[in-house]
DSSP file (Angstrom, degrees, kcal/mol; ACC not computed):
  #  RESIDUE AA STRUCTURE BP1 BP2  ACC     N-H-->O    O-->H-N    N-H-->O    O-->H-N    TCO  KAPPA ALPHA  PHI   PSI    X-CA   Y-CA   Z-CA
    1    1 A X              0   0    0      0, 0.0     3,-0.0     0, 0.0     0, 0.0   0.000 360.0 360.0 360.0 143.9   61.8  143.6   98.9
    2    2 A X        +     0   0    0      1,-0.0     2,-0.2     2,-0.0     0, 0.0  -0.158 360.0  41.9-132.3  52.8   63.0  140.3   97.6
    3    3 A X        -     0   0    0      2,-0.0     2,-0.4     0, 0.0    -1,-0.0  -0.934  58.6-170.2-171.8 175.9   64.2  141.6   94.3
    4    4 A X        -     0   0    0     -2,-0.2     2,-0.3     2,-0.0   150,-0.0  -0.993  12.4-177.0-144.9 134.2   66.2  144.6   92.9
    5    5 A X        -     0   0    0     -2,-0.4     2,-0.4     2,-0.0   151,-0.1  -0.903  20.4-141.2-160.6 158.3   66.7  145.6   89.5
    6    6 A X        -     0   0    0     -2,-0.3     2,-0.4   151,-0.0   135,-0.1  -0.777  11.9-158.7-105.8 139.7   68.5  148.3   87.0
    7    7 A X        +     0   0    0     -2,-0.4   133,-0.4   133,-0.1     2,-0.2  -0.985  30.3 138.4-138.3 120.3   66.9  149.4   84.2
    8    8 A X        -     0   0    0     -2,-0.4     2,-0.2   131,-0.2   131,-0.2  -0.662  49.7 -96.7-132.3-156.6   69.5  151.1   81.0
    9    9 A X  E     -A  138   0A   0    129,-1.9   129,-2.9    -2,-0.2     2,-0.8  -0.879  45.7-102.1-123.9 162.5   70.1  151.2   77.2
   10   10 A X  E     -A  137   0A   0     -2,-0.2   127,-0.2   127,-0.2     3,-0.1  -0.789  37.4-164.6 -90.7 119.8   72.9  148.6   75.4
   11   11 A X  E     -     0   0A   0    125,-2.7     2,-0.2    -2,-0.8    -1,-0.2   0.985  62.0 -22.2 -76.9 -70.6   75.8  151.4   75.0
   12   12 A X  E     -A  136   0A   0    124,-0.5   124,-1.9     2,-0.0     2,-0.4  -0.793  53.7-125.4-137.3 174.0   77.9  149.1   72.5
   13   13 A X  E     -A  135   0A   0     -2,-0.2     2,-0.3   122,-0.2   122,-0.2  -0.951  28.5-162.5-137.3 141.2   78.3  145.4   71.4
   14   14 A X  E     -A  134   0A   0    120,-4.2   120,-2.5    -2,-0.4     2,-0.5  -0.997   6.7-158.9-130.8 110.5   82.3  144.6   71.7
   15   15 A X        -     0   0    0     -2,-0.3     2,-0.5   118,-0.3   118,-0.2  -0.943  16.0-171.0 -69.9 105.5   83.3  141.2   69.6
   16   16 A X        -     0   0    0     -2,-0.5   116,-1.0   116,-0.1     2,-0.6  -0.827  26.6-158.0-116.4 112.6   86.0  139.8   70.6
   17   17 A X  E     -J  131   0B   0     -2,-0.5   114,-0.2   114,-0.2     2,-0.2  -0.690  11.9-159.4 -96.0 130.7   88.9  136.8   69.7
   18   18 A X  E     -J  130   0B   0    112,-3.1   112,-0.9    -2,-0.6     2,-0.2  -0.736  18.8-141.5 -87.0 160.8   91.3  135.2   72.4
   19   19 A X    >   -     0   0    0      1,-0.3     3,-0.6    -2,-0.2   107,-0.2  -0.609  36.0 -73.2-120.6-169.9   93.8  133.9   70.7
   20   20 A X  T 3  S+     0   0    0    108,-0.5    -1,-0.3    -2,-0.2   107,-0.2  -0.292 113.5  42.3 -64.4 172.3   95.4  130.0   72.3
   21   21 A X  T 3  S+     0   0    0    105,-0.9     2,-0.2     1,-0.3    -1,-0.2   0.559  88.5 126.5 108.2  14.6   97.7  130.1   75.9
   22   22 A X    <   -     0   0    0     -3,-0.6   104,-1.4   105,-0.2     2,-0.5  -0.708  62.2-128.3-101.1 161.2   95.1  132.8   77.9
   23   23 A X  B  >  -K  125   0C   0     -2,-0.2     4,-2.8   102,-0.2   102,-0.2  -0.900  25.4-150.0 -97.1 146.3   93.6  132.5   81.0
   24   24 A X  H  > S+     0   0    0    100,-2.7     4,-0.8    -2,-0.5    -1,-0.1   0.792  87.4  38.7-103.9  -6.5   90.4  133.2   80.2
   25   25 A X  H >> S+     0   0    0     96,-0.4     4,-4.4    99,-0.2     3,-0.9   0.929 121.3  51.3 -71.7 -58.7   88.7  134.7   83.2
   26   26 A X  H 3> S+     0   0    0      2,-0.3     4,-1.0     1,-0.2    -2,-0.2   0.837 111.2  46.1 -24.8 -58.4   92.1  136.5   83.7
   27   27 A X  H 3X S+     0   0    0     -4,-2.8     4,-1.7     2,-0.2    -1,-0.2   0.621 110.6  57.0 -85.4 -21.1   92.1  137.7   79.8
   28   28 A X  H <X S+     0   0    0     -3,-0.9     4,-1.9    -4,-0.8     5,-0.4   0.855 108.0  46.6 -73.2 -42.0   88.1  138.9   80.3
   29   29 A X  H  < S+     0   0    0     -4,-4.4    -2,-0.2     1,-0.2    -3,-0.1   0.779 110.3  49.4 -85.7  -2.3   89.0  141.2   83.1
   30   30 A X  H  X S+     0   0    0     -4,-1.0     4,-2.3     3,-0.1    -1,-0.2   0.878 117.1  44.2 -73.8 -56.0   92.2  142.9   81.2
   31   31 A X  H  X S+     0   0    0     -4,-1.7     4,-1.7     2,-0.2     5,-0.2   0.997 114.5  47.0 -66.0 -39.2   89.7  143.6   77.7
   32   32 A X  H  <>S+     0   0    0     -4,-1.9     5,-2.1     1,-0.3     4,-0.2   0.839 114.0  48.2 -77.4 -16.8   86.8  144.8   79.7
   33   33 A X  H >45S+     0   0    0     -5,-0.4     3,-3.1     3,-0.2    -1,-0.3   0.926 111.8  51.0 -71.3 -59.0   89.5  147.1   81.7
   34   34 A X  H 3<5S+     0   0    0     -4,-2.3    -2,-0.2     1,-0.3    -3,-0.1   0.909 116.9  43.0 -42.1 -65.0   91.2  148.4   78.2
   35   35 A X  T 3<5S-     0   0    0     -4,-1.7    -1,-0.3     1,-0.2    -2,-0.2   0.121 108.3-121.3-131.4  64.1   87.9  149.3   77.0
   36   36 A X  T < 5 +     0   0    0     -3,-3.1     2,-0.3    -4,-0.2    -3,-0.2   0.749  46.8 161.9  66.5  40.8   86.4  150.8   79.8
   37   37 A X      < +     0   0    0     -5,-2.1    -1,-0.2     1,-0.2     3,-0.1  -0.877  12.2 179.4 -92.9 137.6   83.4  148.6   80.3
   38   38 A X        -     0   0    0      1,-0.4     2,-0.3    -2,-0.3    -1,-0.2   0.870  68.7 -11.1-115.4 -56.1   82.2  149.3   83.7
   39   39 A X  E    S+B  137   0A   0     98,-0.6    98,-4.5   100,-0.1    -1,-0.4  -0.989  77.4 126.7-147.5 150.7   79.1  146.8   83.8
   40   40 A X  E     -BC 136  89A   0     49,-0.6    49,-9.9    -2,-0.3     2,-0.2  -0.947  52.5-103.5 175.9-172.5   77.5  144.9   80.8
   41   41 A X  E     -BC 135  88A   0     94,-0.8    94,-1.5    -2,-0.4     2,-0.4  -0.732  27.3-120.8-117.1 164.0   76.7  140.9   80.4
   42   42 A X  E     -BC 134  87A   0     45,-1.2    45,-1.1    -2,-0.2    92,-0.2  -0.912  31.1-174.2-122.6 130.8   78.5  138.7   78.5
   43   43 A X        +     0   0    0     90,-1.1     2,-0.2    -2,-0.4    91,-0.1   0.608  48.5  11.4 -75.7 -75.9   76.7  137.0   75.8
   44   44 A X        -     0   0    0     89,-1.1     2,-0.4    40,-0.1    -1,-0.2  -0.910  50.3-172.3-173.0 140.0   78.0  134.7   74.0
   45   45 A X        -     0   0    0     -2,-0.2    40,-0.4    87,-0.2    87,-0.2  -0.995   5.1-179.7-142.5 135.5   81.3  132.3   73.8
   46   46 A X        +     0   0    0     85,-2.7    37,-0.1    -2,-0.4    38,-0.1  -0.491  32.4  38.4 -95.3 179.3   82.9  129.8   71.4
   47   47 A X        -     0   0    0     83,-0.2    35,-2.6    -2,-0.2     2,-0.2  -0.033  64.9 -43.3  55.8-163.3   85.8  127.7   71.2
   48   48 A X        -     0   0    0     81,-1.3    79,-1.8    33,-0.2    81,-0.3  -0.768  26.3-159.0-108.9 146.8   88.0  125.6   72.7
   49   49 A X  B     -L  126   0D   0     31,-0.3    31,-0.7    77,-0.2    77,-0.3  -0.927  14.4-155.7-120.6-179.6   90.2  125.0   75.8
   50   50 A X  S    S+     0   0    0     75,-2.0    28,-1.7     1,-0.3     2,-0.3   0.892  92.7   8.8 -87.5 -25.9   93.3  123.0   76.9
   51   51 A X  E    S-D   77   0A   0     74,-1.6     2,-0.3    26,-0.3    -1,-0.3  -0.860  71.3-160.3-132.9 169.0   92.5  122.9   80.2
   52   52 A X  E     -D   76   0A   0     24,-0.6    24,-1.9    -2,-0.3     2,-0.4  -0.997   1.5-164.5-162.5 125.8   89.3  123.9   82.1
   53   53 A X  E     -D   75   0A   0     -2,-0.3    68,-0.5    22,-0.2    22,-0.3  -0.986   9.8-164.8-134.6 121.2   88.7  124.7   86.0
   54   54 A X  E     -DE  74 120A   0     20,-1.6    20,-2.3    -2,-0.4     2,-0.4  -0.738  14.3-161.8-106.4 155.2   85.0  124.9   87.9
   55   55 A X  E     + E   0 119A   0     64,-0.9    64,-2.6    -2,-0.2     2,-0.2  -0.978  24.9 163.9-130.6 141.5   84.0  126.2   90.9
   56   56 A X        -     0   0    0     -2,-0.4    16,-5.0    62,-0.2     2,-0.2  -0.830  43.5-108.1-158.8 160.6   80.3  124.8   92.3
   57   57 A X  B     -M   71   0E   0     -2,-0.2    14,-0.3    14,-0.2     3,-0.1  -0.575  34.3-179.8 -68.6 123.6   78.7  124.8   95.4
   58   58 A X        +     0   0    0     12,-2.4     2,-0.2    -2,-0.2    13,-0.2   0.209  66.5  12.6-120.4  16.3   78.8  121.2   96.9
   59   59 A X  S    S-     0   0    0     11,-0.7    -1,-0.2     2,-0.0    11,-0.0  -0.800  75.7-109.4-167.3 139.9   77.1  121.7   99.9
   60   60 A X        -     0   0    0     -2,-0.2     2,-0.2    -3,-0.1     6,-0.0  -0.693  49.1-122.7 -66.3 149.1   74.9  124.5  101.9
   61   61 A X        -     0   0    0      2,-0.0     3,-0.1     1,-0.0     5,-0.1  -0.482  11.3-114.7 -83.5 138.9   77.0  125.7  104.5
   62   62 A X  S    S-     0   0    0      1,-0.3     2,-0.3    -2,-0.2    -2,-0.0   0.929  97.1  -7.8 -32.9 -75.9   76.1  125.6  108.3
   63   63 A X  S    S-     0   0    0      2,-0.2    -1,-0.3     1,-0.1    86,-0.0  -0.907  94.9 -49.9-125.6-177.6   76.1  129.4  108.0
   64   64 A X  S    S+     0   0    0     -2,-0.3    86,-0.2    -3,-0.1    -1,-0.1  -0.092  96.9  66.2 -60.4 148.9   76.9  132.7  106.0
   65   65 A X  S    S-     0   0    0     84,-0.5     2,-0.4     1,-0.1    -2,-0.2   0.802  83.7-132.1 -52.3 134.3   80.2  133.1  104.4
   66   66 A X        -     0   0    0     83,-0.5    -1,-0.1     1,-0.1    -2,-0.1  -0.584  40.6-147.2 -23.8 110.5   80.0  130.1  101.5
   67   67 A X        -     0   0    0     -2,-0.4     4,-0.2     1,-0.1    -1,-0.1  -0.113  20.9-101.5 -61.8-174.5   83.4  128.7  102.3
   68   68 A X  S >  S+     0   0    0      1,-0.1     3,-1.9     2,-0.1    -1,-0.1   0.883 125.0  43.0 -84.4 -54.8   86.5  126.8  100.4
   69   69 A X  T 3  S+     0   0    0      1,-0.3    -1,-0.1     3,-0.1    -3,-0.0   0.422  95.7  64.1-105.5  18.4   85.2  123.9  101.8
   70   70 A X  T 3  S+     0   0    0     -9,-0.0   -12,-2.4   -13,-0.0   -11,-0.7   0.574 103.4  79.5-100.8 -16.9   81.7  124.1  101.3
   71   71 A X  B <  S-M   57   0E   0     -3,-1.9     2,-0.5   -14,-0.3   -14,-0.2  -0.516  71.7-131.3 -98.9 168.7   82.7  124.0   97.3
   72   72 A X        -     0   0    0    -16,-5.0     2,-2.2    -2,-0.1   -18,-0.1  -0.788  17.8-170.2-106.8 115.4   83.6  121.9   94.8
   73   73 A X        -     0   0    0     -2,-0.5     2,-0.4   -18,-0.1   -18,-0.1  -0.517  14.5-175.5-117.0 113.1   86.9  122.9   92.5
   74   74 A X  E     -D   54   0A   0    -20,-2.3   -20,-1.6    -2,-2.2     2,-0.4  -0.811   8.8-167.8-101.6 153.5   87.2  120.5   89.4
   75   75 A X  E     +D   53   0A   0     -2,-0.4   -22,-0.2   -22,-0.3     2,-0.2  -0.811  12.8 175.8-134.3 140.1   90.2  120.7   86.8
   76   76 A X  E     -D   52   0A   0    -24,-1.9   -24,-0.6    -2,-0.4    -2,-0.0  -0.717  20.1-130.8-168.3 135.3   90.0  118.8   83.6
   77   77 A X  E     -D   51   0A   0     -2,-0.2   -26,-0.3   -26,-0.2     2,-0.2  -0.051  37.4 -46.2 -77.3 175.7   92.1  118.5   80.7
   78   78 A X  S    S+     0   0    0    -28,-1.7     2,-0.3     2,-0.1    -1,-0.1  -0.606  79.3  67.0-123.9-164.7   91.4  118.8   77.4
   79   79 A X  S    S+     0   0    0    -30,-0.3     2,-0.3    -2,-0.2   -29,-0.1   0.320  74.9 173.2 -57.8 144.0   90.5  119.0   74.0
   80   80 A X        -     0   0    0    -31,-0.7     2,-0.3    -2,-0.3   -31,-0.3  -0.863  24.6-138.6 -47.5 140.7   87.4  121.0   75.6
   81   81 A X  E     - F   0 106A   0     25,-0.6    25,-3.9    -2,-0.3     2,-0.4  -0.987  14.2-129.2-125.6 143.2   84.5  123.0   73.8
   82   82 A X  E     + F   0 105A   0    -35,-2.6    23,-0.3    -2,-0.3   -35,-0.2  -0.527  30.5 176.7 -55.5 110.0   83.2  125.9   74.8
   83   83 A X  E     -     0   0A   0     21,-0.9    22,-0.2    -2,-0.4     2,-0.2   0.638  60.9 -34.4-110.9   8.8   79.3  125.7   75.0
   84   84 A X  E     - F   0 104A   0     20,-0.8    20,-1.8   -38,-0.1     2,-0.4  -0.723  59.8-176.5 170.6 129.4   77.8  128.4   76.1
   85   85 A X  E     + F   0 103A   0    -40,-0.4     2,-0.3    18,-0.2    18,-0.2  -0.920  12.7 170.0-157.3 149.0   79.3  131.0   79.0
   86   86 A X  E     + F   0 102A   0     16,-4.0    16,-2.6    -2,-0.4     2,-0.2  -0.980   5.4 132.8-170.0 140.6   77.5  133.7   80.1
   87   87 A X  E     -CF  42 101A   0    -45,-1.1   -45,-1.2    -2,-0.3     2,-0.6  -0.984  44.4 -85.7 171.8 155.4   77.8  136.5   83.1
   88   88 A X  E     -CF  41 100A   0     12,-1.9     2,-1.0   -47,-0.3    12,-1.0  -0.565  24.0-140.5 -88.1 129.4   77.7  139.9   84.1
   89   89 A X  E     +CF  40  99A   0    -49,-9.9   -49,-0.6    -2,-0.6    10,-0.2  -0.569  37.4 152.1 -99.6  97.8   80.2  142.3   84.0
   90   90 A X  E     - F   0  98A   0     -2,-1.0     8,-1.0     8,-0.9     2,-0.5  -0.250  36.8-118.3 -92.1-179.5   80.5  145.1   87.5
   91   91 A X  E     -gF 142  97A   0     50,-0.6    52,-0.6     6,-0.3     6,-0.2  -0.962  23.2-125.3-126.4 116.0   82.5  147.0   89.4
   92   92 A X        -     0   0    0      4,-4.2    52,-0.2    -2,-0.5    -1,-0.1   0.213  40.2-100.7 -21.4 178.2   83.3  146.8   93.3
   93   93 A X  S    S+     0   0    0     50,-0.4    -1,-0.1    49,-0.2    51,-0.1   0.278 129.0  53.9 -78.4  16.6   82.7  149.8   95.4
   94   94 A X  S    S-     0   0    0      2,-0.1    -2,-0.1     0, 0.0    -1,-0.1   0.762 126.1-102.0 -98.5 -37.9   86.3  150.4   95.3
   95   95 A X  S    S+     0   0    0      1,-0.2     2,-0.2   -57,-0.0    -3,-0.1   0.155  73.1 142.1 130.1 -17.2   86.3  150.3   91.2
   96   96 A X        -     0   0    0     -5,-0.2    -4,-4.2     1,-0.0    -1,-0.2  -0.331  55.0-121.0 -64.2 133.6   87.7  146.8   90.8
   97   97 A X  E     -F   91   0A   0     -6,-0.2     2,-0.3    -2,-0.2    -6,-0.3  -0.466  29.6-171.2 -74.5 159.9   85.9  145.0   87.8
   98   98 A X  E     -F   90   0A   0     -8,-1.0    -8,-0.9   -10,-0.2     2,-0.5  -0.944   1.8-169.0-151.4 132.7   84.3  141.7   89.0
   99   99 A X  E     -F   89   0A   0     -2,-0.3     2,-0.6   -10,-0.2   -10,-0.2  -0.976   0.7-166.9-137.5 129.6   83.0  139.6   86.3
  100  100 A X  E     +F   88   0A   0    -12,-1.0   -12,-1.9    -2,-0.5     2,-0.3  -0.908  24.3 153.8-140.8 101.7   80.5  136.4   87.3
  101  101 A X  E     -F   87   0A   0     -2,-0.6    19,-3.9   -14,-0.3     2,-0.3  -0.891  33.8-147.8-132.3 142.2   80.2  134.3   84.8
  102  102 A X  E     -FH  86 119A   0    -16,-2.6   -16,-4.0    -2,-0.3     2,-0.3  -0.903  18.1-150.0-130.9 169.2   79.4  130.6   84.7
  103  103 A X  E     -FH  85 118A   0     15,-3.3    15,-0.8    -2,-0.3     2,-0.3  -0.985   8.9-160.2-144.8 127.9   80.8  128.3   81.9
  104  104 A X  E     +FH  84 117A   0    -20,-1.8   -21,-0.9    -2,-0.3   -20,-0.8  -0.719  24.4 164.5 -97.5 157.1   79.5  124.8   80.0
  105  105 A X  E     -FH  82 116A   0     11,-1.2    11,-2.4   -23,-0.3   -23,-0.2  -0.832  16.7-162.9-158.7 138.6   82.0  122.7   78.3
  106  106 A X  E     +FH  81 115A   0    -25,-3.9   -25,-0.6    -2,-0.2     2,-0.2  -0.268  11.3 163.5 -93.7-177.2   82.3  119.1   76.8
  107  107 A X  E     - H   0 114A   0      7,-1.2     7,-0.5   -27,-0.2     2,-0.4  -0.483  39.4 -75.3 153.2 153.0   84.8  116.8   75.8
  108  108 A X  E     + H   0 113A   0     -2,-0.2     2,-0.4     5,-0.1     5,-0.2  -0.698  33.0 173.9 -38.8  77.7   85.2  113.2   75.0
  109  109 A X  S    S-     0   0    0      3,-1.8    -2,-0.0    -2,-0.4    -1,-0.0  -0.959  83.8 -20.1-130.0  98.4   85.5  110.0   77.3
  110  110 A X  S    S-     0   0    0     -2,-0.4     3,-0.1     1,-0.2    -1,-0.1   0.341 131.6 -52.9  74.6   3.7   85.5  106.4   76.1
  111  111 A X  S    S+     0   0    0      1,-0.5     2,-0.4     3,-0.0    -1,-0.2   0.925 117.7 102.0  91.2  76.0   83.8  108.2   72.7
  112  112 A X  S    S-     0   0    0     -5,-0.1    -3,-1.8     2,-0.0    -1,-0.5  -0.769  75.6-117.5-124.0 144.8   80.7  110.1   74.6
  113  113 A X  E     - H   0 108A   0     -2,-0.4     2,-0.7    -5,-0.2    -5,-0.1  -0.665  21.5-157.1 -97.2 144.7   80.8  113.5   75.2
  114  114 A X  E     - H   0 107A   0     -7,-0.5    -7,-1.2    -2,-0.3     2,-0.4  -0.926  11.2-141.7-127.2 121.8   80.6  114.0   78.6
  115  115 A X  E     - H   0 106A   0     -2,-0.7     2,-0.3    -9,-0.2    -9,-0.2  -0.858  18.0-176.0-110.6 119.5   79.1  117.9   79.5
  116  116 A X  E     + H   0 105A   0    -11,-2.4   -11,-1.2    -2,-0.4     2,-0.3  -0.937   8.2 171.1-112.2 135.7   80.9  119.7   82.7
  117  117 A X  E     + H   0 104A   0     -2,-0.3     2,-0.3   -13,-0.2   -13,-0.2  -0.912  15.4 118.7-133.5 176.0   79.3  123.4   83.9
  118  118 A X  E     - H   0 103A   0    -15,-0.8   -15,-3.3    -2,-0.3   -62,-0.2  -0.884  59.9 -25.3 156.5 175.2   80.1  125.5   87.0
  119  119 A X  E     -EH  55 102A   0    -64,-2.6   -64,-0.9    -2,-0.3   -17,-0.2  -0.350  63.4-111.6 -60.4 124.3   81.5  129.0   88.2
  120  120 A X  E     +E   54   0A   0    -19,-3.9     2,-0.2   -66,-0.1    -1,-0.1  -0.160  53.5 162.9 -30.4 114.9   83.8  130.7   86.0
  121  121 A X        -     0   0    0    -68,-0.5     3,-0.4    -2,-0.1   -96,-0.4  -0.706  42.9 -77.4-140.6-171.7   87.4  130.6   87.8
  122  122 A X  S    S+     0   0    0     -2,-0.2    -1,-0.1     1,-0.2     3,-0.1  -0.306  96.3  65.6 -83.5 173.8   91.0  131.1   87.0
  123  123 A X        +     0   0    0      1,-0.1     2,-0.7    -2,-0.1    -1,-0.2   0.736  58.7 124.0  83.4  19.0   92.8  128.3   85.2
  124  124 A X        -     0   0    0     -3,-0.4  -100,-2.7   -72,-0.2     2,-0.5  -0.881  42.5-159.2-132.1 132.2   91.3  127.9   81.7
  125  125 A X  B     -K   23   0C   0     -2,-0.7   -75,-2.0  -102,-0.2   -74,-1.6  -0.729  16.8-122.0-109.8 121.5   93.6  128.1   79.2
  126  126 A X  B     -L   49   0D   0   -104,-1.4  -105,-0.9    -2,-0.5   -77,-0.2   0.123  25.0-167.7 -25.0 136.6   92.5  128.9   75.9
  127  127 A X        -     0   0    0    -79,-1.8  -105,-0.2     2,-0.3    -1,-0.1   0.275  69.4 -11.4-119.3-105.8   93.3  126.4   72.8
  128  128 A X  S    S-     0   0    0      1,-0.3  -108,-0.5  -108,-0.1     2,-0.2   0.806 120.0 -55.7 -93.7 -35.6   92.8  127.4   69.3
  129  129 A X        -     0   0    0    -81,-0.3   -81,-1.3  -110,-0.2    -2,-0.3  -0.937  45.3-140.1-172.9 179.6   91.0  130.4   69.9
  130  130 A X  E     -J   18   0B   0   -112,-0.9  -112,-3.1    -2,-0.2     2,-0.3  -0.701   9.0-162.2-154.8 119.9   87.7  131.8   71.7
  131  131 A X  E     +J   17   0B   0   -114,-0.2   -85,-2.7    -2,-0.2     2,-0.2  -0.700  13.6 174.3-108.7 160.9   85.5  134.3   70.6
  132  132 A X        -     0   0    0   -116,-1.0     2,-0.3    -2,-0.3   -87,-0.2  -0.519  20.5-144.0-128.2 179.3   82.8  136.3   73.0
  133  133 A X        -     0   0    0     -2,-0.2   -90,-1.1  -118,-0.2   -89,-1.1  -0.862  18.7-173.0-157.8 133.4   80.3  139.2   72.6
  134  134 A X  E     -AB  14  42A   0   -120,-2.5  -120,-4.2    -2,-0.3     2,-0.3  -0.881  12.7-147.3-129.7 157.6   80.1  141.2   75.2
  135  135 A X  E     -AB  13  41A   0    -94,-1.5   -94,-0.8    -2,-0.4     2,-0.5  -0.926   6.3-148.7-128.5 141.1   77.6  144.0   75.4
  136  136 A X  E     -AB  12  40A   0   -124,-1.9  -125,-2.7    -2,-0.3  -124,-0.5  -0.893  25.0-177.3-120.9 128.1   78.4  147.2   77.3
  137  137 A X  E     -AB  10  39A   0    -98,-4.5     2,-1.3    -2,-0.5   -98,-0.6  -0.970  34.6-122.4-151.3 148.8   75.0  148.8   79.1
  138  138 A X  E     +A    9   0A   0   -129,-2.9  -129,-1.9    -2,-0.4     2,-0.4  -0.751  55.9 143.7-105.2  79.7   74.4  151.9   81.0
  139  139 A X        -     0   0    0     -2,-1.3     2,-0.6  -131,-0.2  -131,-0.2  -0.909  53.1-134.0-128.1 117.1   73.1  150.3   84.2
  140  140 A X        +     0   0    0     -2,-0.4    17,-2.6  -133,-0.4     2,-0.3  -0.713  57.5 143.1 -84.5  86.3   74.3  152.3   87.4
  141  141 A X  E     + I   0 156A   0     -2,-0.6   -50,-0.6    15,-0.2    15,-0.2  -0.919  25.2 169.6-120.2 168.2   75.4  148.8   89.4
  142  142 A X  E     -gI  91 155A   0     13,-1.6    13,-0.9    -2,-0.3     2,-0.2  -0.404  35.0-111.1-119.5-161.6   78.0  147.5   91.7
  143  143 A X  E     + I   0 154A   0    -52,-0.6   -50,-0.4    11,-0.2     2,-0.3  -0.822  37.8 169.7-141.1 121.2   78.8  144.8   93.7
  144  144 A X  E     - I   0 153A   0      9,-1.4     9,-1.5    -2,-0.2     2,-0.4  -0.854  39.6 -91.6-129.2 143.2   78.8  145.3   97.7
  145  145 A X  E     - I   0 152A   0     -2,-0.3     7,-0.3     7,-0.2     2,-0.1  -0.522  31.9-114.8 -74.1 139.8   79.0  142.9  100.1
  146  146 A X     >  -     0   0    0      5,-2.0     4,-1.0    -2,-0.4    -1,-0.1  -0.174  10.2-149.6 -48.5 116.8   76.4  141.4  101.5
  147  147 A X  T >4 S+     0   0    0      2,-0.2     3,-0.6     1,-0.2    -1,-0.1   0.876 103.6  20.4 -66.5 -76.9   75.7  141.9  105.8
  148  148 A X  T 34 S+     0   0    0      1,-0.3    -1,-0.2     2,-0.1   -84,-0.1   0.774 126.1  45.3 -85.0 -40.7   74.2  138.4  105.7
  149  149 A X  T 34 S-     0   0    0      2,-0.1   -83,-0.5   -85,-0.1   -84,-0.5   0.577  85.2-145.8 -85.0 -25.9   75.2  136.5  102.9
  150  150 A X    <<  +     0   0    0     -4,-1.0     2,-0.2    -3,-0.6    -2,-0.1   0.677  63.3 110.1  52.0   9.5   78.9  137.6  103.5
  151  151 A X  S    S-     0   0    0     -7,-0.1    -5,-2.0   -86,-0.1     2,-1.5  -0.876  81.3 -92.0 -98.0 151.1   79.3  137.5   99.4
  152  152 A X  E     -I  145   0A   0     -7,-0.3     2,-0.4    -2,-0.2    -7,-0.2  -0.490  52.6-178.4 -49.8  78.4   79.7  140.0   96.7
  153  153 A X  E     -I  144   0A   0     -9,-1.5    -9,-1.4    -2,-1.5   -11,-0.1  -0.834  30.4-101.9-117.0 135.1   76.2  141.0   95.3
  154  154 A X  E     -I  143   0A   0     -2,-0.4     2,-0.4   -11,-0.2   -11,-0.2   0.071  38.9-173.8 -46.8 129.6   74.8  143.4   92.5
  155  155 A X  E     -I  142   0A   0    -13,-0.9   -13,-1.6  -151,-0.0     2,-0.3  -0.887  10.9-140.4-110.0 146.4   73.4  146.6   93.8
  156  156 A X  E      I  141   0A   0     -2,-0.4   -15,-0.2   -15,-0.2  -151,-0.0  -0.907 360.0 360.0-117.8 153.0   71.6  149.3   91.8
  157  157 A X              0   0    0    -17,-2.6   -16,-0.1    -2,-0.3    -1,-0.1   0.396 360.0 360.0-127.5 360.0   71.8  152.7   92.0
């Protein structure tokens, strides 16, 4: 079969503010831990950061695992805006939350705005605030690794 899919109900919708100085992948997997969201999607995001870090793929690989060096890992200061991030939230098959989320943002250069997107990563720190929506859904998935692919991919149960 060359698709899969999980079929639930939306349990709750969780609104949420970060406030400045968070990391913000770092500060999604801490609320969704408090409160006990096991898999839902992430929505919708606003605000700003002071700095901003992307992960994208900048080459196909030879073969299976993706590597560190088969990517690209960009840093950029800010002001940054938020323009849209959006991802799934899961659980390993040990129980660790896994959240894969990718993340647009702008910010100024020579006066044009200049639009950066890529894989959600560690390193962006929050500015004046950011507010989310998350949605919380009663979908039984995980994320198990993959025989060929060697990555961490949604499973259904």
């Amino acid at each position: 079969m060359s698709w899969q899919a999980g079929s639930g109900a939306i349990v709750r919708a969780i609104t949420v503010k970060i406030e400045p100085g968070e990391d913000l992948l770092g500060c999604l997997v801490n609320i969704v831990n408090e409160l006990e969201v096991k898999t839902g999607v992430i929505v919708s995001a606003v605000g700003s950061l002071e700095k901003g870090r992307l992960r994208n793929v900048k080459q196909f690989p030879a073969s299976f695992p993706i590597r560190r060096t088969d990517r690209l890992y960009s840093s950029i200061e800010g002001p940054l805006e938020i323009l849209s991030l959006s991802g799934n939230i899961s659980q390993s098959e040990t129980g660790k939350t896994i959240i894969h989320a990718h993340i647009t943002i702008s910010y100024v250069k020579d006066g044009e705005v200049i639009v950066l997107g890529g894989h959600l990563i560690e390193g962006n720190l929050t500015y004046v605030m950011v507010e989310l929506v998350i949605l919380e859904l009663d979908i039984q998935m995980y994320r198990r690794l993959h025989p060929l692919r060697k990555a961490l991919e949604l499973h259904f149960t």
